[in-house]
N, C-alpha and C positions, 0 to 999 in steps of 0.2 A: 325589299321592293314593295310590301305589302305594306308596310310603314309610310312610305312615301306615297300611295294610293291615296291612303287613309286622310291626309293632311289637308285640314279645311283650306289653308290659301290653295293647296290645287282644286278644290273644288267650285273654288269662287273663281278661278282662272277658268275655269271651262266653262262656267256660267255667261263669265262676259264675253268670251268668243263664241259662244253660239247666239249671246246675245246681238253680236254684229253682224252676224247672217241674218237672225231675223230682220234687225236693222235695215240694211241693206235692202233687202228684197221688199222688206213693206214700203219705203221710201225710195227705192227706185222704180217705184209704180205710176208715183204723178212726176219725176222727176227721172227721165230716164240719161241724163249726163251723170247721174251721181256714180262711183265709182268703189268700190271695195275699201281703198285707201282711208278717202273720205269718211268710209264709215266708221271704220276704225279708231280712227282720231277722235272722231263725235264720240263715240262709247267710250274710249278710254276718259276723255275731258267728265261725260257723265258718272263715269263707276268713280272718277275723285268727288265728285258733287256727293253722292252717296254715302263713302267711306268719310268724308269731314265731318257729314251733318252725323253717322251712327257713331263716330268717334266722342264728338261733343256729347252728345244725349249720354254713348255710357260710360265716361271719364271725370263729365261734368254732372251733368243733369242726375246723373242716376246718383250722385252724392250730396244731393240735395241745395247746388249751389244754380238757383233759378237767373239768377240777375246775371250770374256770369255766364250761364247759356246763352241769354239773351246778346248779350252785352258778343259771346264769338261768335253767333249767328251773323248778326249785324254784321259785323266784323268780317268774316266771309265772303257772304253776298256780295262789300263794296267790293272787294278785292275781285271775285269772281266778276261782278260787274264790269270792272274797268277792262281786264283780262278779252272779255268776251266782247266787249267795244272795238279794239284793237285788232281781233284776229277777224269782227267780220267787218268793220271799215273804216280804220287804220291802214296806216303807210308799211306797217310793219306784217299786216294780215298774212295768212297764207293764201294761196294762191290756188290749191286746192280745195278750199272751202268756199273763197270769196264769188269762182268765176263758176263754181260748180255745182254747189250745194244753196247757200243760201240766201248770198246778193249776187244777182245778173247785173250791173251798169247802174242800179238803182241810188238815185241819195241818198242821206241818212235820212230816216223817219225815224222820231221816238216812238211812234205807235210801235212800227215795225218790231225798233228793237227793242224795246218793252212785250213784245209778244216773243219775240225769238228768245230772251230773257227768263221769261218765265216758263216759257213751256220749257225749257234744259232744265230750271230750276225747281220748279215746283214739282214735278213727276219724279225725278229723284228725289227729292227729298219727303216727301208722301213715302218712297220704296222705303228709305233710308229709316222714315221713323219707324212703319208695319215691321220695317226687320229688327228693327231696336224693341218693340212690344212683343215679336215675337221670340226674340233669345229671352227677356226677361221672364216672359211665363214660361220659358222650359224651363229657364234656371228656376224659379220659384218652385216648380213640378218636381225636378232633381231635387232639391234641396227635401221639399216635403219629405221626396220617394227617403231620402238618405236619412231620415231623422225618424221614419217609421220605420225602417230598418233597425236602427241602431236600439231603437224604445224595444223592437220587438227580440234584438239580443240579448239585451240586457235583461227583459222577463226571461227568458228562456236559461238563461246563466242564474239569474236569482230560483226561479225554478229548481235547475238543478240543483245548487248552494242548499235552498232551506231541501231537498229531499235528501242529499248527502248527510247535514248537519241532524233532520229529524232521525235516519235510519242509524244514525254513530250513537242515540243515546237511548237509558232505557226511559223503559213509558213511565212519568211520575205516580201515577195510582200504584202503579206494579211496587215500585219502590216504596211508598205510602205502607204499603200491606205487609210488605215483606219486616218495615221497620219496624210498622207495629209487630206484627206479630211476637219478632225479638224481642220488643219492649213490654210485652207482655211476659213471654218467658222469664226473662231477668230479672224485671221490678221484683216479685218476691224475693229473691234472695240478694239481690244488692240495687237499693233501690238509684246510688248517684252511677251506676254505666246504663242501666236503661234511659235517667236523662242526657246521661253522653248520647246514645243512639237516636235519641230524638235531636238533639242539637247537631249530630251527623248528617239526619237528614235533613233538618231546615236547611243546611250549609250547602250541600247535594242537589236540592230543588233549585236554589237561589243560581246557583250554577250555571244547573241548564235552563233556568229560566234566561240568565242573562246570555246565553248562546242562541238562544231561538233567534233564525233569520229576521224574522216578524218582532219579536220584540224590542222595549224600548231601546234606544240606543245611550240614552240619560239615564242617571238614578241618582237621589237625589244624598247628600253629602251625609245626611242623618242614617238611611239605611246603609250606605256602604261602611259607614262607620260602626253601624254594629254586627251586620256579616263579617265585619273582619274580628270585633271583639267576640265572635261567634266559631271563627277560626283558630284563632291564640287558645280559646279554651278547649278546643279541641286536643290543641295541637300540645298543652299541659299532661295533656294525658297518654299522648302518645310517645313523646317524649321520654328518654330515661331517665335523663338528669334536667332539674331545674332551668330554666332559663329566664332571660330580663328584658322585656319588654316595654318602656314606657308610652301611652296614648294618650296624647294630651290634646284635647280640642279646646278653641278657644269660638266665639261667636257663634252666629245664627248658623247650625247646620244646616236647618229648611231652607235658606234661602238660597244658596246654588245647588249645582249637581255634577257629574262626574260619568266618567265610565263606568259601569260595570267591571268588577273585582278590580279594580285599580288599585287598593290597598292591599288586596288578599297578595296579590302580582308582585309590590314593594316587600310587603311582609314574608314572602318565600324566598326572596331574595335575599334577605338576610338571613335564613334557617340556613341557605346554602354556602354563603360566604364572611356572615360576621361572627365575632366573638361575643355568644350570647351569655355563656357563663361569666362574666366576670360581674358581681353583686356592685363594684364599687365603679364599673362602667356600664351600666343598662346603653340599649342601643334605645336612639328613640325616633317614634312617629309624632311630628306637629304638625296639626291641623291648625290654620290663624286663619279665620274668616274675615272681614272688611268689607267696606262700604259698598267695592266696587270689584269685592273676585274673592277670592281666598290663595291659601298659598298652602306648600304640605311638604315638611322638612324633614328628611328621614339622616340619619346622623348612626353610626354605627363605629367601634373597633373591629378592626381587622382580624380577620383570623391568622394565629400564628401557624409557624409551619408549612407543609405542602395541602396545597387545596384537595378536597375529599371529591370534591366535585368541579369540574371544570367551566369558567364561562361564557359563553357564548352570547351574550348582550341579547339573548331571544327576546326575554321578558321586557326590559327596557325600551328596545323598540317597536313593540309590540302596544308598551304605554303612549310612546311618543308617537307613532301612528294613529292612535286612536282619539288622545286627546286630541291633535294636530285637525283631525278630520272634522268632533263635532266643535270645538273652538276657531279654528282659523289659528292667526296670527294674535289673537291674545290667551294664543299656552306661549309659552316659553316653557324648557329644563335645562339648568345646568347641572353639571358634578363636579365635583373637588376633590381630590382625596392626594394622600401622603403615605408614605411608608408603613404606616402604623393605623390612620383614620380615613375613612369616606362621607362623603355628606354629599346629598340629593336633594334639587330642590323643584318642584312642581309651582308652576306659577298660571292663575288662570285671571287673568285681569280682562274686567270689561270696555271700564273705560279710560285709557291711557291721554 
């Protein structure tokens, strides 16, 4: 019941009927034959005068098509015109209107009905437009109110995001100190793991550099390219047994850019799933740069056996998300693979 309250047509319906009370009683002030009925009729004929001209303004006009405003104004009018000729002195007229309200025994006059004409026509249609200006600057007002909301959720979620993200990582001085320090320990006695621990933490900052909310969301093809070759040598060391990695770049690195760790992402991937040992199948990363994007081929053997580690496509859609996001529609990835081989391919083209 509270629903149906609520409903603008009911409230435009109780608008015109107290409308025809006032009606009424103000014009049956000089005219005391006029009768309830009568009024009725008047107001109903007036509330459509109203609702055609705010229909046109917001169906038409409000979408920018002025000529055809004009063009069903026009249009309108005659029909209302004729309409209004008829019923007050036409053969067809009512009877209630003619003898009661607004011709007594008179002939036609165009003055007459050029004045009875417009006063029906023009004061609605004056209501008609006020009301058409006035939904638009609520709606403009709503719309604002809804878009300074939405600005203001979205800080308030980034807000939280970079306080989440800052509080999950350590502070980079702290780890600065800590690595030096080690790196000071060690060098004396074995001078190539102290430069491991410094290449740990380049690899470690570069991290959480690329995690910061605020930071860039690009990097360009050259640095990722070597935080990853920053990775592999890491990752030599941590390793028990050899492994075969080939990285082969071709063209201008500087000239595109990429996600953050998007290679480090491909390259773990394959520590999880491919067959690194074999000397006479190295798995490989190609980077082919071009005129108009680069491309980035990861090609790998399968590991035989049951998997050590289980997949869960995290990391791939994690790439595919993020390219997707600062590219649009010119990333593309497919994959291929077979019983024995997989191959991934990264594609970021600008101009197609």
């Amino acid at each position: 019941m509270n629903r149906f309250f609520k409903r603008k047509w009911l409230s435009h319906c109780c608008f015109w009927i107290g409308y025809s009370f006032y009606f009424f009683v103000v014009n049956a002030l000089g005219n005391s034959r006029l009768n309830l009925g009568a009024s009725f009729i008047t107001v109903f004929y007036c509330a459509i005068i109203f609702y055609a001209i705010y229909l046109i303004l917001k169906y038409v006009y409000d979408r920018g098509h002025i000529l055809g405003t004009i063009v069903l104004m026009i249009g309108f009018y005659l029909l209302s015109g004729i309409f209004v000729y008829y019923e007050l002195y036409g053969k067809f007229g009512l009877e209630i209107i003619n003898n009661k309200y607004v011709v007594v025994h008179h002939a036609f006059s165009w003055t007459k009905y050029s004045q009875t004409f417009l006063v029906m026509h023009s004061n609605y249609t004056v209501m008609a437009v006020g009301y058409y200006y006035y939904k638009s600057k609520l709606r403009e007002s709503t719309d604002k109110l809804e878009a300074v909301k939405a600005r203001l959720n979205a800080e308030s979620s980034m807000k939280s995001f970079q306080y989440t993200t800052l509080s999950a990582q350590v502070h980079p001085h702290m780890m600065a100190n800590i690595f030096s320090h080690l790196k000071n320990k060690v060098d004396p006695y074995d001078r190539k793991l102290g430069m491991q621990l410094e290449e740990i933490y380049r690899l470690m900052k570069f991290y959480m550099e690329a995690h910061q909310v605020e930071g860039a969301t690009h990097i360009l093809l050259a640095d990722e390219v070597k935080a990853l070759e920053q990775y592999l040598s890491i990752q030599e060391e941590v390793e028990p047994n050899p492994f075969y990695i080939n990285v082969c770049c071709s063209g201008n690195l500087m000239r595109f850019s990429s996600a953050p760790t998007l290679l480090q992402t491909l390259a773990g991937n394959l520590f999880k799933h491919a067959d690194l040992w074999d000397k006479d199948h190295p798995a490989k990363i190609d980077i082919l740069v071009g005129n108009a994007g680069y491309r980035i081929m990861v090609q790998n053997k399968k590991r035989s056996g049951p998997q050590m580690m289980p997949s869960h496509d995290v990391g791939l859609r994690n790439v595919r998300t993020r390219m997707e996001y600062l590219f649009g529609t010119d990333f593309s990835m497919e994959e291929k693979q077979d019983a024995e081989h997989y191959e991934l391919m990264l594609c970021v083209q600008r101009y197609k």
